[in-house]
N, C-alpha and C positions, 0 to 999 in steps of 0.2 A: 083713464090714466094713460100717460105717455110712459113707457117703459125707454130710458135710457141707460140701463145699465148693463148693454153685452157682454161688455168685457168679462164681466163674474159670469153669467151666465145667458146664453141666447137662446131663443122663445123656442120648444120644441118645430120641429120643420115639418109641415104637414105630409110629406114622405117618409119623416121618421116613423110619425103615429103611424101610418097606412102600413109601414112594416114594421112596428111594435104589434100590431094589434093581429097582421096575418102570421105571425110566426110565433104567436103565445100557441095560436092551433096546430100548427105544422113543425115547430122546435120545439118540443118541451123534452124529447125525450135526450139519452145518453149519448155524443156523437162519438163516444168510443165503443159503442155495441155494434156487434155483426148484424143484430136485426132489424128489420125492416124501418120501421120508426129511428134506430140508432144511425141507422146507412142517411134516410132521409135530413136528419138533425146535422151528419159531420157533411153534406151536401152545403146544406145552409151554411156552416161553418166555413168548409173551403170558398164557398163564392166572396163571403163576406171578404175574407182576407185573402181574394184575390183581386176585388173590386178596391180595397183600401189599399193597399200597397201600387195598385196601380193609379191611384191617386197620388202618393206618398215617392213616389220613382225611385221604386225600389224590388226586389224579388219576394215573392207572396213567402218564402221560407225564410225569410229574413226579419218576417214583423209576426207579432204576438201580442194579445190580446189582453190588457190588466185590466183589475177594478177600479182601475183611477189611473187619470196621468198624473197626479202625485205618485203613487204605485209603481207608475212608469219610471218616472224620475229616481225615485230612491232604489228601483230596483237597477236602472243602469248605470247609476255610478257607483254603485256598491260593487256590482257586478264587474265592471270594467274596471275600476282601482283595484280589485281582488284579479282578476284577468292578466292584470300588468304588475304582477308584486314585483316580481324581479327587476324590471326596471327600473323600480323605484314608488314611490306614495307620493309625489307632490301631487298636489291637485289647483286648478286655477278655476276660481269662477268671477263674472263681474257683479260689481257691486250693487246693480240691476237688478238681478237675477230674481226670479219667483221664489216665493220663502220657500217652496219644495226643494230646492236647489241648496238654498242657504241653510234649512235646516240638515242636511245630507252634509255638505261641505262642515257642519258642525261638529255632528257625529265624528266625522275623519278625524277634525282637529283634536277631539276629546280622546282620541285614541293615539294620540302619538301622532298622525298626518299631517306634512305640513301645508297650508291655503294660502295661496296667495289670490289678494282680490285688486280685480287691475277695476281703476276709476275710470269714471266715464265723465266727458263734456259736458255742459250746460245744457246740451240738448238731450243729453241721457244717452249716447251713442258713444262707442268706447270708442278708441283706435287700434289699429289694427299693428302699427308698428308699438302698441305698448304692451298688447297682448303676445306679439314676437316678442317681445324684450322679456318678458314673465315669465319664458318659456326654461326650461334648464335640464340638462343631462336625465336628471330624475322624475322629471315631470310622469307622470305617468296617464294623468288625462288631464284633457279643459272641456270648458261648458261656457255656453253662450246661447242666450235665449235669441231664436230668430227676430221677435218685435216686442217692443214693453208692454206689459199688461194695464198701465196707469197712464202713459202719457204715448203711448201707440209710436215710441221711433221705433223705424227698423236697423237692426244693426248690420252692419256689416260680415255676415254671415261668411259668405265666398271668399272675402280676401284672408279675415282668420283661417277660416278650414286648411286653405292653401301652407298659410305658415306652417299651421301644427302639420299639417302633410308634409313637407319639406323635414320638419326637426324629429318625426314619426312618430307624435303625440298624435292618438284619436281625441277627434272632437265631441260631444253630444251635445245637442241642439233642443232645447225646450222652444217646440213650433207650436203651443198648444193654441196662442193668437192668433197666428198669420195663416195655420194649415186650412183653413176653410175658404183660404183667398188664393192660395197656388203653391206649390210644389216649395216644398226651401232648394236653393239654389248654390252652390258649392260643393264640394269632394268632405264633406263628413259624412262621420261614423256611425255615430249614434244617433237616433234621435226619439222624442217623447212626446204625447199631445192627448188631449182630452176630449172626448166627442162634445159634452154641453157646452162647448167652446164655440162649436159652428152649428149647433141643431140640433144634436143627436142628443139621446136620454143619458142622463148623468152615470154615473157606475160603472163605465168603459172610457178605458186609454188606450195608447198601443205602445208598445217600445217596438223599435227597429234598431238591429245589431248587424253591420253591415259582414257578409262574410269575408273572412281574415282578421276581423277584429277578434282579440284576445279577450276573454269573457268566462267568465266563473260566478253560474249564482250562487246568491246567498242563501241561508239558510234550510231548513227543509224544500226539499223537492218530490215531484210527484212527476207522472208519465204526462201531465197536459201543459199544453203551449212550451212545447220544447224543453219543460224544465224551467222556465220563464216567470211563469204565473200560474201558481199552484190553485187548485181548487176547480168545480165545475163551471165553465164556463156561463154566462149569462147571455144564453144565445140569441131570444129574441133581441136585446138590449144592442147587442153583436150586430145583428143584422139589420137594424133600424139605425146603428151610428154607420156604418158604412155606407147604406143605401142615402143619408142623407147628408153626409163626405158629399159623395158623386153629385145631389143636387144641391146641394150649395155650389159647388163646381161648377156646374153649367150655366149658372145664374149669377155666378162671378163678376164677369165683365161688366155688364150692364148696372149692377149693382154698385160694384166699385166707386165709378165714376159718379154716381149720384149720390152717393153717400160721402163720396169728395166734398163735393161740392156744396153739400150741407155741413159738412164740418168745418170749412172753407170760410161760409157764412159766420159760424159763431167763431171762429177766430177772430174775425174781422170787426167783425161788429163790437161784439161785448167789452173792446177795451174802452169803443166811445161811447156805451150805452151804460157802463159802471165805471164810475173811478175811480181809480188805485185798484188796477187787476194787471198781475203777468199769467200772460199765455206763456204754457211750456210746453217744453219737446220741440223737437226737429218740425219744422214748418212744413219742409217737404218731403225728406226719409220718413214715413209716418205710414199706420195705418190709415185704410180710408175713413173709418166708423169712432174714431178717437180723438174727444179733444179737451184737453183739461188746463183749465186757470186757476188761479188763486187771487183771491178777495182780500187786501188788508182790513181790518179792524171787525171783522168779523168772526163770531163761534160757528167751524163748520158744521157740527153739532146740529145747530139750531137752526141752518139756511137748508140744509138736507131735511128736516121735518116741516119747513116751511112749504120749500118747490115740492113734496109731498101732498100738502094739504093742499096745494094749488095743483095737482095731479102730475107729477113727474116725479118718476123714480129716477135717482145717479149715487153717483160713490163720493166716494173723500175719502185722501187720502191726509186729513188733516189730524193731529193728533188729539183732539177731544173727540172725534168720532171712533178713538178704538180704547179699549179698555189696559194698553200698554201707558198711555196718554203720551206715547213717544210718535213724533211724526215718522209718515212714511219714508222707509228707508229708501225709496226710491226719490222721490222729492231732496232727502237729506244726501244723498249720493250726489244729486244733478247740484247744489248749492242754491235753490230754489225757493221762493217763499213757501210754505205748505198751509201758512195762517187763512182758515176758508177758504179750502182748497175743493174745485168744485170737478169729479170726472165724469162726462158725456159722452155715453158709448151707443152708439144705433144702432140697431137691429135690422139684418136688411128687411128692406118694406116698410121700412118709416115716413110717414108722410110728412114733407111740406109743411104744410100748415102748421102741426105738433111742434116744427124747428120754428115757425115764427113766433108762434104762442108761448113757448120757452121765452123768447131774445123779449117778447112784451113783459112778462109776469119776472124775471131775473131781477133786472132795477128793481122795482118796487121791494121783491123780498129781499135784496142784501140793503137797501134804503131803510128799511126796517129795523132789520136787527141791528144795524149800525147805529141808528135811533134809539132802541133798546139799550146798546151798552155806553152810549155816551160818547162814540166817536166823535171826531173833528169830521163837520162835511166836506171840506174842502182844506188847502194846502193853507191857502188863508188865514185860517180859524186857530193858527199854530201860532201867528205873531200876536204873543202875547203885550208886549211891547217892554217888556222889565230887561234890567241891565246883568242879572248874576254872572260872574264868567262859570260856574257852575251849579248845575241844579241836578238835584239826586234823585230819585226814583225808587220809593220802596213798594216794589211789585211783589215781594215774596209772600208766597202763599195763596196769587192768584193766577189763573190758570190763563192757556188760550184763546183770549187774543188779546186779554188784558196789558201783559206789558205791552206791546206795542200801542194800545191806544193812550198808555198814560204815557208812553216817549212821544207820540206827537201831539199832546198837549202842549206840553211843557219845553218842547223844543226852541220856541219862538219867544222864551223868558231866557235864553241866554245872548249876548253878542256873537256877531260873525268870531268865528276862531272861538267860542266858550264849547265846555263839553256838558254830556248830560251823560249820569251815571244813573244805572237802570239795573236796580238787585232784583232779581229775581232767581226764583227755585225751579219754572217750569221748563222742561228739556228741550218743548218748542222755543224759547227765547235764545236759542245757540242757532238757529238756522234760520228764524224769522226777523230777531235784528239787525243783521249783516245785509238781510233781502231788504228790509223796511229802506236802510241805507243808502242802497243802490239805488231802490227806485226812487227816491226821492233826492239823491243827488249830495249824501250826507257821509262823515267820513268814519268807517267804523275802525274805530281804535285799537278791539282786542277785547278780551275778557281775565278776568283774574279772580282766583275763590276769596268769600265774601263768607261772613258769618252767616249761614244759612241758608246759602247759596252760591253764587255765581253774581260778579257784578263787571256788567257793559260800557263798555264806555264808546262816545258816539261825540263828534266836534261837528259844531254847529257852521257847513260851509254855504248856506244860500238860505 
């Protein structure tokens, strides 16, 4: 099996095991006991989070240790909106953001908080003068993820931090992607990240609260990690994400650049090796190990058990691969196709050959399933040759990627300037007709509620 799916989670790092395994015998004990075993365990403790934090560039009293960078996440915006009442409760995050984020900003809203969520580009990268512009007297924090977890851009970190510096809004930074690739970069406040992100054993995040920032935790507190993160710590787990922070770190550079350059490949390639695929995200603001497309007439569903069976594990972020059956909000944010949406994330020390064996065994399996549901092969296979100036489409009741494949059927049964009305119920048909659209050069109309749905309408310009 070729494991491509980092992004969720990356292959323990053989320095994590090597310090999982020596610090089950040398940490197990209490690191808040005076004796011997307790002196030995808060040793372990302080190196860890002096080793992380000087990864982190930041002061070792500054960062603290969760059960999760989810954990992390909701415990610092809780903390920091509660920190800044007086100022105010606006909260900003983008429409990006990792659902730990979005569910946090939820919570707010459900209490009275106001959210404002500032959009991002096509390439899933916000702006920085829209995030100034969101800013207001009351704001009392913003959040902005250092890189996307789905389609790997990097955001423009430094030039927001700066704003919200200037209007004395702190920032918190969800790095839980990028912190195993280097330092976040810019004058923020906060920030949150998850060890099984770069190596380390699941069960450990850290938040870091930069001093001066305004900060009130939430609920019950106890004497460990500052008040922070309540409970006993998980030391060895502690000292195996840290120790393997540091060697992911050193193993950076060289990694980067060849994990470029493999991701490079399948951008490249897969548009002319599959047809009807958009690559997305920023081409070049981008993670190095990140690279995701979307497939028309395809169930992502079914091509993720396929490249399975054919030995590759990856993600989708398409909406029949989750039991919402709502496409990914990140895809639905950037204005994207999501239909057989395919995400490819490497691990460092992926081989070569894994990345070519992918690009040979892809066609054939989206060949397939296209095969399977009845696609059109080609643009061709659309000109029907019939004259209707309208042809309807009753899609409803069938799921992703069906409408789209009965819209280009039937496209090529109207005349140039005819339209085609496409009902459908499925929530992916609001973000994959408009993309169908564009890639093919076709004019979408708009939508309006229909008996039982939603109906599309789409004029036939090529």
């Amino acid at each position: 099996m070729a494991y491509f799916d980092a992004a969720s989670a990356a292959p323990l790092h053989p320095v994590a095991r090597q310090a999982l395994m020596a610090s089950l015998d040398e940490g197990w004990a209490d690191p808040a006991r005076l004796y011997r075993e307790g002196r030995r365990a808060r040793m372990l403790l302080d190196a860890a989070r002096e080793a992380a934090a000087e990864a982190v560039g930041c002061r070792a009293d500054e960062l603290v240790f969760t059960p999760s960078g989810t954990s992390a996440v909701h415990s610092g915006v809780a903390g920091a909106l509660a920190g800044r009442r007086r100022a105010g409760h606006h909260l900003i995050v983008s429409a990006v953001e990792h659902s730990s984020v979005l569910h946090a900003a939820e919570v707010h809203r459900a209490g009275g908080g106001p959210v404002t969520e500032v959009a991002v580009e096509r390439t899933g990268a916000v702006s920085p003068s829209a995030y100034a512009g969101a800013l207001r007297p009351d704001t009392a924090l913003a959040c902005l993820q250092s890189a996307n977890h789905e389609v790997g851009t990097v955001q423009p970190v430094a030039e927001v931090a700066g704003a919200c510096r200037a209007a004395g809004v702190p920032l918190l930074v969800d790095a839980a992607q990028s912190l195993g690739w280097g330092p976040v970069e810019g004058d923020w406040s906060l920030l949150a990240a998850s060890a099984h992100k770069w190596g380390g054993p699941a069960g450990v995040g850290l938040l870091v609260v930069r001093k001066g920032v305004r900060f009130a935790p939430q609920g019950p507190r106890d004497e460990r990690e500052s008040g922070r993160a309540p409970g006993f710590e998980n030391l060895p787990a502690i000292v195996a994400a840290a120790a393997s922070l540091r060697a992911v770190r050193a193993e950076a550079a060289g990694e980067e650049a060849r994990l470029r350059e493999l991701t490079e490949r399948i951008r490249a390639r897969v548009p002319g090796l599959v047809p009807d695929v958009e690559v997305v995200g920023d081409p070049e603001r981008r993670l190095p190990g990140i690279v995701t497309f979307s497939c028309l007439y395809v169930d992502g569903e079914t091509v993720l058990h396929e490249l399975d069976r054919a030995g590759f594990s990856v993600s989708s972020g398409s909406s029949c691969t989750s039991s919402t059956l709502t496409p990914s909000h990140v895809l639905r944010a950037m204005g994207v196709l999501s239909e057989g949406n395919i995400r490819v994330s490497l691990p460092p020390g992926t081989p070569e050959e894994d990345v070519e064996r992918f690009l040979t065994v892809l066609p054939e399996v989206v060949a397939g399933v296209r095969e399977k549901l009845g696609a059109p092969v080609s643009a061709g296979d659309t000109a029907a040759g019939r004259s209707e100036d309208t042809v309807v489409v009753d899609a409803l009741g069938r799921r992703c990627p069906i409408p789209v494949i009965e819209l280009a059927k039937v496209i090529g049964d109207v005349p140039l300037g005819g339209t085609v009305r496409v009902l459908a119920d499925d929530e992916a048909a609001r973000l994959d007709i408009p993309a169908w659209c564009d890639m093919r050069n076709q004019q979408y109309l708009g939508e309006e509620p229909a008996p039982g749905g939603t109906a599309y309408s789409i004029r036939r310009l090529t």
